[in-house]
PQR file with spaces between the fields and no chain letter, atoms N, CA, C, O and H, PARSE charges and radii, in Angstrom:
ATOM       1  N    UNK     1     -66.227   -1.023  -15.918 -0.4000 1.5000
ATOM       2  CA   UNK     1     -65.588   -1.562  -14.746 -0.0000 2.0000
ATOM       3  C    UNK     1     -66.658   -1.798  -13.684  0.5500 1.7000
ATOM       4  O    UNK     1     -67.448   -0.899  -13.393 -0.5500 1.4000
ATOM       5  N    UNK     2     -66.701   -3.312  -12.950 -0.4000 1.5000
ATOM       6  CA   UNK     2     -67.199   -3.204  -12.152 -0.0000 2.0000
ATOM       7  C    UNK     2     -66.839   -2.896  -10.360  0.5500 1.7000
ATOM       8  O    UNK     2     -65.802   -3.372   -9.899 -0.5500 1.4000
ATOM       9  H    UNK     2     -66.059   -4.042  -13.186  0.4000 1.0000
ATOM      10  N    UNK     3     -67.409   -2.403   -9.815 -0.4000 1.5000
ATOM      11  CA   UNK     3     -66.852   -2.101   -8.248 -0.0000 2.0000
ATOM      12  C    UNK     3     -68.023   -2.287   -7.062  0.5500 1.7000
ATOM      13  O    UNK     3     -69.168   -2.475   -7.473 -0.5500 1.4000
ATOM      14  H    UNK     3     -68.251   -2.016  -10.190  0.4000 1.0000
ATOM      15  N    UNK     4     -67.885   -2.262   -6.164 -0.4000 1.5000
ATOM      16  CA   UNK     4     -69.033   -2.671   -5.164 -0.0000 2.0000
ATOM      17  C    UNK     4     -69.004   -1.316   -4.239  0.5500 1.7000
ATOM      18  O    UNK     4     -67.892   -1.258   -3.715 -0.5500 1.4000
ATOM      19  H    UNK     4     -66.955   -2.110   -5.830  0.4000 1.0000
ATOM      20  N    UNK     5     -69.597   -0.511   -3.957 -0.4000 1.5000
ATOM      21  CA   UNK     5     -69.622    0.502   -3.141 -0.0000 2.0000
ATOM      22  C    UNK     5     -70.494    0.601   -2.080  0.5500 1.7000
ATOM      23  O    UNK     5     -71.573    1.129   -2.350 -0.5500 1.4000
ATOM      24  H    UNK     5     -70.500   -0.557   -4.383  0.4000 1.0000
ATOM      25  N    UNK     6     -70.298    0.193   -0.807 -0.4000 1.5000
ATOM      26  CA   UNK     6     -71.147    0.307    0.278 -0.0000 2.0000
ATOM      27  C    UNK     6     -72.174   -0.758   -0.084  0.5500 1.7000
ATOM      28  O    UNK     6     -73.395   -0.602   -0.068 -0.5500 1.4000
ATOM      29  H    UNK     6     -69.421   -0.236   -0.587  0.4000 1.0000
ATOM      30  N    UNK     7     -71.427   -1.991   -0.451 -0.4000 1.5000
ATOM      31  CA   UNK     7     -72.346   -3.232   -0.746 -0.0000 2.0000
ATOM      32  C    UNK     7     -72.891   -3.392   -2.133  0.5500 1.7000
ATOM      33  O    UNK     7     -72.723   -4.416   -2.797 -0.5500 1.4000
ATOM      34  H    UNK     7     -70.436   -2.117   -0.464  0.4000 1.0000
ATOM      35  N    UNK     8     -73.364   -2.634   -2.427 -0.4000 1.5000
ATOM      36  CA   UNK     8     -73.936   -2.393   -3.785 -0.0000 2.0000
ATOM      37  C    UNK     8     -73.178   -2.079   -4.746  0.5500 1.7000
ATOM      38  O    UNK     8     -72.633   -0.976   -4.798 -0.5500 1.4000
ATOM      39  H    UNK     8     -73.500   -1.803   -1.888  0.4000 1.0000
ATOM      40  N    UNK     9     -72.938   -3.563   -6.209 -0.4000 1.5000
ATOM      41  CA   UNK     9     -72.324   -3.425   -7.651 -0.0000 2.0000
ATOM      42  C    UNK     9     -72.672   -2.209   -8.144  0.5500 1.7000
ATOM      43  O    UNK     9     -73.749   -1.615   -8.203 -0.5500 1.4000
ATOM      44  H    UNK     9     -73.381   -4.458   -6.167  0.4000 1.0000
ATOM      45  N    UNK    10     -71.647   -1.966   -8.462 -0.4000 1.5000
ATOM      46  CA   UNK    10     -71.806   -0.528   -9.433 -0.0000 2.0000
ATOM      47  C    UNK    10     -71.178   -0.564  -11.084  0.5500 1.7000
ATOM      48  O    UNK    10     -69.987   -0.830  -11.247 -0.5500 1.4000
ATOM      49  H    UNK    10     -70.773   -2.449   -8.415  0.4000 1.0000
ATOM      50  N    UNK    11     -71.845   -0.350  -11.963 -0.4000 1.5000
ATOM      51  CA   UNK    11     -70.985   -0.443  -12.939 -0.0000 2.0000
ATOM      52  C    UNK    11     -70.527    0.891  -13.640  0.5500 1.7000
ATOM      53  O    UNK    11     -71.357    1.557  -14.261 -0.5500 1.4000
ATOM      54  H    UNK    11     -72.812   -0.134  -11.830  0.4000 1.0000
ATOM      55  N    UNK    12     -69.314    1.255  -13.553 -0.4000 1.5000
ATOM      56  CA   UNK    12     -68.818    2.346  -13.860 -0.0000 2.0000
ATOM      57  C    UNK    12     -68.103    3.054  -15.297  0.5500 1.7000
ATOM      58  O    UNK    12     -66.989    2.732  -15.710 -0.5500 1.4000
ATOM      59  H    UNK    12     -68.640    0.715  -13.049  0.4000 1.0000
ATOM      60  N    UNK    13     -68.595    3.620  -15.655 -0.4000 1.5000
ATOM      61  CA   UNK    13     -67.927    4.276  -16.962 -0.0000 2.0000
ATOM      62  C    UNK    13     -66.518    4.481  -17.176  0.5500 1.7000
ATOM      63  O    UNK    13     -66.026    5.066  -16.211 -0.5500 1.4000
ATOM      64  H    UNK    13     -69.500    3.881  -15.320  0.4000 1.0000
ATOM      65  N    UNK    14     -65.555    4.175  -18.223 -0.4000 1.5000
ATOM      66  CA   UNK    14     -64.397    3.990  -18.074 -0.0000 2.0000
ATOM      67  C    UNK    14     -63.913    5.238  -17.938  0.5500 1.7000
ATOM      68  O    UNK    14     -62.714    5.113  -17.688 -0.5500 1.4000
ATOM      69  H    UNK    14     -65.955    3.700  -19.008  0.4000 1.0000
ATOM      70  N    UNK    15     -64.207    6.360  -17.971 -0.4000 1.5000
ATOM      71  CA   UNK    15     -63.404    7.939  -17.522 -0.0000 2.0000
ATOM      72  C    UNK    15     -63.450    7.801  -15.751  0.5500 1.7000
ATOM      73  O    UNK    15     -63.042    8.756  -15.090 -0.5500 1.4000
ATOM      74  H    UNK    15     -65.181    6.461  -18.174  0.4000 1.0000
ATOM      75  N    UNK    16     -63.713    7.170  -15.400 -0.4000 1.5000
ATOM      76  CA   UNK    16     -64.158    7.138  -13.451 -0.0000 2.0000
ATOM      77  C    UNK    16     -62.860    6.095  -13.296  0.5500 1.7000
ATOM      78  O    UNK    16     -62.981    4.949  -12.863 -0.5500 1.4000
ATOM      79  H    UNK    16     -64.044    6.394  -15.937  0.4000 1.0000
ATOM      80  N    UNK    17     -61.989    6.506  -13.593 -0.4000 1.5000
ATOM      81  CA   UNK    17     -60.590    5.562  -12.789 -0.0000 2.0000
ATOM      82  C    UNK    17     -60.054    5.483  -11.493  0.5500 1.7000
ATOM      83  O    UNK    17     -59.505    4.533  -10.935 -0.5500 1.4000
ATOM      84  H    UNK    17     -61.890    7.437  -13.944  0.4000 1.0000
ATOM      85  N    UNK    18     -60.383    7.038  -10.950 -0.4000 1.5000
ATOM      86  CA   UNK    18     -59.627    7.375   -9.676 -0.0000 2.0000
ATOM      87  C    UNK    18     -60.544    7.366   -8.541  0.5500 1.7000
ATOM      88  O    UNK    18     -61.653    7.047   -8.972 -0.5500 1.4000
ATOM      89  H    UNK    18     -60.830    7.810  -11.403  0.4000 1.0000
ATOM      90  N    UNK    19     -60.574    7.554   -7.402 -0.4000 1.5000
ATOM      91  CA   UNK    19     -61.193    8.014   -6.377 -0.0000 2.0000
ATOM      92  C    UNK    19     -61.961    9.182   -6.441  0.5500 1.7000
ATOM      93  O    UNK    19     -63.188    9.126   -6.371 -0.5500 1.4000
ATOM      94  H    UNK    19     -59.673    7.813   -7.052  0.4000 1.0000
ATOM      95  N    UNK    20     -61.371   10.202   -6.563 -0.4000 1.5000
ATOM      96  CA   UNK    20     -62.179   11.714   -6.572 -0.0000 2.0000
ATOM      97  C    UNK    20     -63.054   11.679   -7.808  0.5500 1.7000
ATOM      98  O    UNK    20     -64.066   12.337   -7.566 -0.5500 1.4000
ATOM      99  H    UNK    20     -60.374   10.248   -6.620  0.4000 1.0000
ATOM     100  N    UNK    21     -63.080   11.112   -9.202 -0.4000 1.5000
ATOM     101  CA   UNK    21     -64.421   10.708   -9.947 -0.0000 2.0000
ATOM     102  C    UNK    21     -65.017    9.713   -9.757  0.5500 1.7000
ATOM     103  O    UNK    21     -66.140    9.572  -10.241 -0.5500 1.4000
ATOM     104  H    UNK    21     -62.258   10.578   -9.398  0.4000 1.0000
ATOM     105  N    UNK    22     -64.637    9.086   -9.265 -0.4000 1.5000
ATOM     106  CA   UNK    22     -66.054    8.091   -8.185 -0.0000 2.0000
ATOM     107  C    UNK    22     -66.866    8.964   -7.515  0.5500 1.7000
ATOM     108  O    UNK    22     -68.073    8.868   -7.739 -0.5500 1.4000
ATOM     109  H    UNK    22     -63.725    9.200   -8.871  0.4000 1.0000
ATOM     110  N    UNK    23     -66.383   10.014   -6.540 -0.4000 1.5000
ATOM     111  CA   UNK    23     -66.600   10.688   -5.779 -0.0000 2.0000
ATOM     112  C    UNK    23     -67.812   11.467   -6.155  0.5500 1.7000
ATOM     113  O    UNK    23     -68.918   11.539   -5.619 -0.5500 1.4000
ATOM     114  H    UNK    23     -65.403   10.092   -6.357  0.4000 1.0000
ATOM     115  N    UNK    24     -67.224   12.133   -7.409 -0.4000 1.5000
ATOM     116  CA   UNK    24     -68.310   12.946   -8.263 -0.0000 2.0000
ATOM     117  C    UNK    24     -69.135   12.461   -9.143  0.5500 1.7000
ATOM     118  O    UNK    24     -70.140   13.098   -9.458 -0.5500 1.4000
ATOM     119  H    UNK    24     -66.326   12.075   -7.844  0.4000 1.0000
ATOM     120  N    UNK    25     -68.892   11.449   -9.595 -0.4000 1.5000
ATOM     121  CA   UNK    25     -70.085   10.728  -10.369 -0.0000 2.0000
ATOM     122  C    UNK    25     -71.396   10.348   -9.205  0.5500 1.7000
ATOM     123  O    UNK    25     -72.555   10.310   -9.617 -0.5500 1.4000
ATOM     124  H    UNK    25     -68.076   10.932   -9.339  0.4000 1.0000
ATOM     125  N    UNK    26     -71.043   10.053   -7.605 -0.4000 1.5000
ATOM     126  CA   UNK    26     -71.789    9.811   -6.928 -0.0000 2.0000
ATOM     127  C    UNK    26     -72.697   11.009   -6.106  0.5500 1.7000
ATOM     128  O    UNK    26     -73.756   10.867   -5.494 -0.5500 1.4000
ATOM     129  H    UNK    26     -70.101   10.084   -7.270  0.4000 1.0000
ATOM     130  N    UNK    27     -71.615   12.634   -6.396 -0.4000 1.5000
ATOM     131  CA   UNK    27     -72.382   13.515   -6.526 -0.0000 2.0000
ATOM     132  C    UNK    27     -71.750   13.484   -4.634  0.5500 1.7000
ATOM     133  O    UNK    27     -72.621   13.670   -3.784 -0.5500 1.4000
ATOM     134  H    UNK    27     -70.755   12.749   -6.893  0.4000 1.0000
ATOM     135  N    UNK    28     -70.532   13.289   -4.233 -0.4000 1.5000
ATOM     136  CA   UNK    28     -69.996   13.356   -2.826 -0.0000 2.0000
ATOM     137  C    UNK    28     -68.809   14.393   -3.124  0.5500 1.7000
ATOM     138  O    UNK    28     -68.109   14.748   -2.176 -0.5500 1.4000
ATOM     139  H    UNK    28     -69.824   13.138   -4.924  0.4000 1.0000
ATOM     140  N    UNK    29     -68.582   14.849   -4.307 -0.4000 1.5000
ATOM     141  CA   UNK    29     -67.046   15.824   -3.889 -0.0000 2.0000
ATOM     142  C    UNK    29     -67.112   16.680   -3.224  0.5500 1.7000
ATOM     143  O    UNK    29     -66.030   17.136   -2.855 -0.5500 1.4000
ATOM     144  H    UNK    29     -69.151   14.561   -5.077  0.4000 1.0000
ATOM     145  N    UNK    30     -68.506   17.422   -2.666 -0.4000 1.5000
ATOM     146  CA   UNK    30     -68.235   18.956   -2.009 -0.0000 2.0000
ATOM     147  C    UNK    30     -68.921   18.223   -0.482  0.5500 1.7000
ATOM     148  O    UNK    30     -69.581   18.908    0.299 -0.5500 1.4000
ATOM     149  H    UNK    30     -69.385   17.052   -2.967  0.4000 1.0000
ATOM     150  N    UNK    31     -68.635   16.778   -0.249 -0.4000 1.5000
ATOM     151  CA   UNK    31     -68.783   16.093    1.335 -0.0000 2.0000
ATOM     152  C    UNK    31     -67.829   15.693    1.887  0.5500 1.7000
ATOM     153  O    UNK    31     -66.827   15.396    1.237 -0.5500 1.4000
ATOM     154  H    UNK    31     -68.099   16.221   -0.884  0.4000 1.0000
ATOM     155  N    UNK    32     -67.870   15.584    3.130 -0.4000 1.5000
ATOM     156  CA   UNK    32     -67.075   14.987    4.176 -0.0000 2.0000
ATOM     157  C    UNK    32     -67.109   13.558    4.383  0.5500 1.7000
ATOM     158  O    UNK    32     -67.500   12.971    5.392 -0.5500 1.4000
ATOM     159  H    UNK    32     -68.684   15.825    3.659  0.4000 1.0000
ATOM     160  N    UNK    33     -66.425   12.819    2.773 -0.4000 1.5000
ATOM     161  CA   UNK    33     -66.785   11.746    3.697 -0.0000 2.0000
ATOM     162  C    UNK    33     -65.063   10.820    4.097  0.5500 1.7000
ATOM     163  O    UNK    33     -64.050   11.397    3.702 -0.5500 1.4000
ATOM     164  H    UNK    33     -66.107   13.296    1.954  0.4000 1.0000
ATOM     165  N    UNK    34     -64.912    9.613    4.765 -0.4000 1.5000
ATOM     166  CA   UNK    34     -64.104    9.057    4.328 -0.0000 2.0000
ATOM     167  C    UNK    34     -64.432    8.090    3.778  0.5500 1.7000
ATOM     168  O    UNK    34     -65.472    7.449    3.926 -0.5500 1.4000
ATOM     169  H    UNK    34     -65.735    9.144    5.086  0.4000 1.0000
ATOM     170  N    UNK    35     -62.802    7.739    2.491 -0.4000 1.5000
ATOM     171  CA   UNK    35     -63.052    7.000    1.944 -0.0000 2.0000
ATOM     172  C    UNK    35     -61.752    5.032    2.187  0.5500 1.7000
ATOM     173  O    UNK    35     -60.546    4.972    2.426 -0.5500 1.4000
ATOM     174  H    UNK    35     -61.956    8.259    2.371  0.4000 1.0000
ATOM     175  N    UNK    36     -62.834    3.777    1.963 -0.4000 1.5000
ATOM     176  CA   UNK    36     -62.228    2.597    2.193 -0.0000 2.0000
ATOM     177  C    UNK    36     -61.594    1.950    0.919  0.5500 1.7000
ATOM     178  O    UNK    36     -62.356    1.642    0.002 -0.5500 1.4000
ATOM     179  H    UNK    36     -63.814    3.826    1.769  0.4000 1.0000
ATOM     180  N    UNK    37     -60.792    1.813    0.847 -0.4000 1.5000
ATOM     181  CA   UNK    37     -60.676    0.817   -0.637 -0.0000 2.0000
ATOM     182  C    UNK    37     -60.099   -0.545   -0.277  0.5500 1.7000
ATOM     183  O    UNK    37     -59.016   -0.801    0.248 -0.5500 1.4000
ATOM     184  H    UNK    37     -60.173    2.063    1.592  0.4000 1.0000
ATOM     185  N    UNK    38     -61.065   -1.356   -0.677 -0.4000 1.5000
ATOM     186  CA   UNK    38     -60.524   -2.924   -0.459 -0.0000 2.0000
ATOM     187  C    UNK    38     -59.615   -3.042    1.464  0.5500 1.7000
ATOM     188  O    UNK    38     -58.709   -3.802    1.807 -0.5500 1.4000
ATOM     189  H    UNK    38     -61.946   -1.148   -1.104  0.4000 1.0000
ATOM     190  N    UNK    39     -60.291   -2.055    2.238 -0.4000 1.5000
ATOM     191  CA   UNK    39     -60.169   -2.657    3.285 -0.0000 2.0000
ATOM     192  C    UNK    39     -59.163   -1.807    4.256  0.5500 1.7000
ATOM     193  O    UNK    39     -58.840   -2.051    5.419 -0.5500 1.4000
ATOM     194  H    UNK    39     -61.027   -1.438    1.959  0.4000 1.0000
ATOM     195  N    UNK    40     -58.744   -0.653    3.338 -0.4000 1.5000
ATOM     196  CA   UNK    40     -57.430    0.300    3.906 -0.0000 2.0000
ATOM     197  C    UNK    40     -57.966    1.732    3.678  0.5500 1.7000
ATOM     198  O    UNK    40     -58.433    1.935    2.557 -0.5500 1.4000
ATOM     199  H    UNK    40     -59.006   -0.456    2.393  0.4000 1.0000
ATOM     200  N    UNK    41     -57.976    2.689    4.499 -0.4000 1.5000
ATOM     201  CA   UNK    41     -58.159    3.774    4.239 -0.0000 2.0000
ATOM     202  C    UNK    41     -57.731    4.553    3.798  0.5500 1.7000
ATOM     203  O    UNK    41     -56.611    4.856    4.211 -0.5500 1.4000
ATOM     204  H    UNK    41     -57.598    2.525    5.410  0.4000 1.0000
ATOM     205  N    UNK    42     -58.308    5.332    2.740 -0.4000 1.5000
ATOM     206  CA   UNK    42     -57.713    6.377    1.682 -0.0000 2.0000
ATOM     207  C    UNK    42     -57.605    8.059    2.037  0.5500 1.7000
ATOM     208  O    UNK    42     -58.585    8.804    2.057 -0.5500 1.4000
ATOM     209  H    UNK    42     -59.218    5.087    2.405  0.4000 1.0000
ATOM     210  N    UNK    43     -56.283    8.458    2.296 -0.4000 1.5000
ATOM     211  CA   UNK    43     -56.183    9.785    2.737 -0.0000 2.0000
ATOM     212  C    UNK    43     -56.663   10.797    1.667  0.5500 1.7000
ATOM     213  O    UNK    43     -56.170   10.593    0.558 -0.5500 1.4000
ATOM     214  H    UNK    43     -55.487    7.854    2.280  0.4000 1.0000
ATOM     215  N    UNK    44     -57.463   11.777    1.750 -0.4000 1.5000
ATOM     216  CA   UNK    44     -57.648   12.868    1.022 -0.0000 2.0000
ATOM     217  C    UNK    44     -56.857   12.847   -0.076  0.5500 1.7000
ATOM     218  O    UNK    44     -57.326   12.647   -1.197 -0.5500 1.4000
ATOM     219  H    UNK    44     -57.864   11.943    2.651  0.4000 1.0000
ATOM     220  N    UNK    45     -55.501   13.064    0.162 -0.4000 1.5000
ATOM     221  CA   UNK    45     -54.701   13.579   -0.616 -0.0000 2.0000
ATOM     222  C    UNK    45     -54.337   12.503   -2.048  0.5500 1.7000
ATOM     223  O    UNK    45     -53.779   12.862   -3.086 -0.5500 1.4000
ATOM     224  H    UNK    45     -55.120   13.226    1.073  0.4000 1.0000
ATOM     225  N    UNK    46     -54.831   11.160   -1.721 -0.4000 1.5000
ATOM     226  CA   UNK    46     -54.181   10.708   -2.484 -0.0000 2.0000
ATOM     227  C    UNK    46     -55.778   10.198   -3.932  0.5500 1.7000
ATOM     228  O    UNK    46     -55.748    9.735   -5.073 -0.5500 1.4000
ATOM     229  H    UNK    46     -55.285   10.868   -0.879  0.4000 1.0000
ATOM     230  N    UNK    47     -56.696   10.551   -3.167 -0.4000 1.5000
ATOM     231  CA   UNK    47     -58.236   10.630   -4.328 -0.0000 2.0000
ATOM     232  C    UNK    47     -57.748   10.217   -5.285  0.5500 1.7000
ATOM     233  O    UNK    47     -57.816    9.088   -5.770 -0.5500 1.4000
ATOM     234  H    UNK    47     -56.721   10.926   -2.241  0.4000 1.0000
ATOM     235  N    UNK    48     -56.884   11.683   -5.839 -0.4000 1.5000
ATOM     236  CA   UNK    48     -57.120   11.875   -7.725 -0.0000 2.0000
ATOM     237  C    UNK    48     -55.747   10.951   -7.860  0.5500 1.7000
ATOM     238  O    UNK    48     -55.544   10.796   -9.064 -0.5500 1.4000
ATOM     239  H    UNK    48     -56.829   12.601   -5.445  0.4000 1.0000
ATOM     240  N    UNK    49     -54.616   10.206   -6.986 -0.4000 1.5000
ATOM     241  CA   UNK    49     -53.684    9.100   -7.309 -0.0000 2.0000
ATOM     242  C    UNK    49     -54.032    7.933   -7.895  0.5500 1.7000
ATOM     243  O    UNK    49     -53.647    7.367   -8.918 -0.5500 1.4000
ATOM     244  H    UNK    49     -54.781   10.332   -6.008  0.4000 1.0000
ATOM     245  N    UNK    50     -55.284    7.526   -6.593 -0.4000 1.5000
ATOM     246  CA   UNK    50     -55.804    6.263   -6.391 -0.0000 2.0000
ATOM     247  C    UNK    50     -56.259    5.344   -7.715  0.5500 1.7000
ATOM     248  O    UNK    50     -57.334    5.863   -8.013 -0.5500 1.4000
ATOM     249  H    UNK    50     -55.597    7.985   -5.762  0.4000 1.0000
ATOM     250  N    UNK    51     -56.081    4.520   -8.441 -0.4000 1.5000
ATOM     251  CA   UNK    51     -56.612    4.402   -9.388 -0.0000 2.0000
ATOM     252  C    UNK    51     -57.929    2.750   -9.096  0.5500 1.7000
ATOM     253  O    UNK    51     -57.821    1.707   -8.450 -0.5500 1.4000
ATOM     254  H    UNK    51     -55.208    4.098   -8.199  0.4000 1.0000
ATOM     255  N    UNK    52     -58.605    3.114   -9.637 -0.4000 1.5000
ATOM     256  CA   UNK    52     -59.539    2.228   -9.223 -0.0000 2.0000
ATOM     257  C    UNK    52     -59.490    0.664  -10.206  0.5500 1.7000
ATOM     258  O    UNK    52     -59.300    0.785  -11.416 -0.5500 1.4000
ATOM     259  H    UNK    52     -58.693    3.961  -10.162  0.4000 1.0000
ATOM     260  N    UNK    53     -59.640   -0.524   -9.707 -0.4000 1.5000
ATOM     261  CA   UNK    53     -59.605   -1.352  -10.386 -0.0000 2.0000
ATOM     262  C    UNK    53     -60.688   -2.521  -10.556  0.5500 1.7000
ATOM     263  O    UNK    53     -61.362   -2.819   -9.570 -0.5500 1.4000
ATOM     264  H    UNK    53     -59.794   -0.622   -8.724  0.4000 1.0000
ATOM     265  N    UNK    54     -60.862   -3.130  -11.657 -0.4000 1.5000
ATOM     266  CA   UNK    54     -62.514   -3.970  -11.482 -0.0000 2.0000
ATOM     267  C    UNK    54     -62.440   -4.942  -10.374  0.5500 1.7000
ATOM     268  O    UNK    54     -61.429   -5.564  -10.048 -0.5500 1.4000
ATOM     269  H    UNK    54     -60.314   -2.888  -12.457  0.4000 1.0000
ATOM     270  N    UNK    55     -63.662   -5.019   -9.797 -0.4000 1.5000
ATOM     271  CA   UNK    55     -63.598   -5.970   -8.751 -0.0000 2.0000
ATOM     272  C    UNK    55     -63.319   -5.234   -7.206  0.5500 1.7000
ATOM     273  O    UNK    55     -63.352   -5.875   -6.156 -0.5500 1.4000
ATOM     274  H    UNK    55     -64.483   -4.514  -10.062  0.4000 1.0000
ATOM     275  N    UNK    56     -63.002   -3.563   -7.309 -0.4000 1.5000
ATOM     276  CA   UNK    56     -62.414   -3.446   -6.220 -0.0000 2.0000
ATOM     277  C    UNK    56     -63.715   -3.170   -5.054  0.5500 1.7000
ATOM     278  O    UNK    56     -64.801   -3.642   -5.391 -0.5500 1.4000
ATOM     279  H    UNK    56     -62.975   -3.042   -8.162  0.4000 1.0000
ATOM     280  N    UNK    57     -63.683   -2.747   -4.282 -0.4000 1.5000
ATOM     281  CA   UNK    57     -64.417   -2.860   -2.873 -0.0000 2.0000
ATOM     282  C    UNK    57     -63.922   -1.619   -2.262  0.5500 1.7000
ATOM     283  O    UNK    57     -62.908   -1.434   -1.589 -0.5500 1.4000
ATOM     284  H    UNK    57     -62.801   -2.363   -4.008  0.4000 1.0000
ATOM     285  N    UNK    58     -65.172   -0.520   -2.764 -0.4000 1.5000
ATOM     286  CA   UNK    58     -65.097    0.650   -1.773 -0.0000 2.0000
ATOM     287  C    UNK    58     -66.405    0.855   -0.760  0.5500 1.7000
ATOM     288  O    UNK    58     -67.589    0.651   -1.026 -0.5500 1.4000
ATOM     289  H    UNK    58     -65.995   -0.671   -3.311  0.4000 1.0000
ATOM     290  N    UNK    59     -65.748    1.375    0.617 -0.4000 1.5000
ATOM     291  CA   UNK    59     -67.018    1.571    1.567 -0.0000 2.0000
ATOM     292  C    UNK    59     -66.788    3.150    1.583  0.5500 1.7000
ATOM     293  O    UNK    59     -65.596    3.455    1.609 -0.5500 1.4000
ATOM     294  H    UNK    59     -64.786    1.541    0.832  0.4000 1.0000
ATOM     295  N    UNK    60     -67.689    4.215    1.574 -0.4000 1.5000
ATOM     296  CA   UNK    60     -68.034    5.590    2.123 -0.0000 2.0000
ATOM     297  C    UNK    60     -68.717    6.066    2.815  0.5500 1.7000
ATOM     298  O    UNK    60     -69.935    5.903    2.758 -0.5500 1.4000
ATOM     299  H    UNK    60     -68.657    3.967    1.553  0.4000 1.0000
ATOM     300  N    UNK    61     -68.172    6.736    3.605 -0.4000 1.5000
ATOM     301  CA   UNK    61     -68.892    6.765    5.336 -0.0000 2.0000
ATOM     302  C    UNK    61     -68.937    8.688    5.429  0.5500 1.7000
ATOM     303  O    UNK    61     -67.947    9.406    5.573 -0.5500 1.4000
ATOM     304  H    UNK    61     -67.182    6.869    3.651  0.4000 1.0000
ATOM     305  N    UNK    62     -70.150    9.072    5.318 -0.4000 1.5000
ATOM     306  CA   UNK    62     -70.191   10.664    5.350 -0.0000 2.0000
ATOM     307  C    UNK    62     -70.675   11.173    6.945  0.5500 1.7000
ATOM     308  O    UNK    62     -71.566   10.752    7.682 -0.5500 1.4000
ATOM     309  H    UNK    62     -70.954    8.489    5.202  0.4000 1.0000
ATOM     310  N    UNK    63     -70.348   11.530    6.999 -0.4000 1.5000
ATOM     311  CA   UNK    63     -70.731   12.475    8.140 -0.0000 2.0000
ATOM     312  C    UNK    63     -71.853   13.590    8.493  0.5500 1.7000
ATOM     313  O    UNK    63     -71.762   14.655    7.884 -0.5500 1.4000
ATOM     314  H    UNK    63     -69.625   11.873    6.399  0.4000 1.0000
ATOM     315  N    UNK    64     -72.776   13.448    9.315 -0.4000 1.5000
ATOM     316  CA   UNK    64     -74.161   14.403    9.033 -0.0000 2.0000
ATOM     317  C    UNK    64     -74.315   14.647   10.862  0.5500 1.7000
ATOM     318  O    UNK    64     -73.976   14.030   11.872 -0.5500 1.4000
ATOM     319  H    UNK    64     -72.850   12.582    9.810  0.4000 1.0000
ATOM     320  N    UNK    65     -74.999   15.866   10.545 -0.4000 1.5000
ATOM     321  CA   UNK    65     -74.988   16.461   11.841 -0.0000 2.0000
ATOM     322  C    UNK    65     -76.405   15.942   12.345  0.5500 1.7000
ATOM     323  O    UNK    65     -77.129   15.212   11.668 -0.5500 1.4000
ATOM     324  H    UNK    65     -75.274   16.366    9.724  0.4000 1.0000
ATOM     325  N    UNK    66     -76.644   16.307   13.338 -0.4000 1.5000
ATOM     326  CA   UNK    66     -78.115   15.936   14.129 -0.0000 2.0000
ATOM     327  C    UNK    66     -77.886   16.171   15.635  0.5500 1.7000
ATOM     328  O    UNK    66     -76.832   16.380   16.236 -0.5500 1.4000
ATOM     329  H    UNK    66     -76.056   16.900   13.889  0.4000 1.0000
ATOM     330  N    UNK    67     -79.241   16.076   16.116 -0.4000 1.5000
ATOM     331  CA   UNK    67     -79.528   15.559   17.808 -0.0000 2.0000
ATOM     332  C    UNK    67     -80.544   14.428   18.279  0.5500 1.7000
ATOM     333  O    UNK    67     -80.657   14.158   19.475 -0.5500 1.4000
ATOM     334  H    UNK    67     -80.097   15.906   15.628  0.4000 1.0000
């Protein structure tokens, strides 16, 4: 499957259907981030629902501390 994540094609292994194994294949499950799909924002809760489809368009935006 292909998907675009934060601009950049990704080509993904067919066990990575949902949100929350996107998540972890990218090595983000134990982060804060939020997540976009095709333009709408995805609540926590619904990750492991979400099912991902070719062509789709995710942005992930993490959060990091500093001064």
């Amino acid at each position: 499957m292909h998907v675009i994540v934060n601009g950049d094609k990704l080509d993904l292994p067919e066990q990575i259907e949902h949100i929350h194994r996107l998540l972890s294949h990218l090595s983000l499950e134990n982060r804060i981030v939020v997540v976009e799909h095709n333009g709408s924002i995805v609540p926590k809760d619904a990750y492991e629902e979400l099912r991902l489809s070719d062509g789709d368009r995710i942005e992930i935006v993490q959060f990091v501390g500093g001064g």
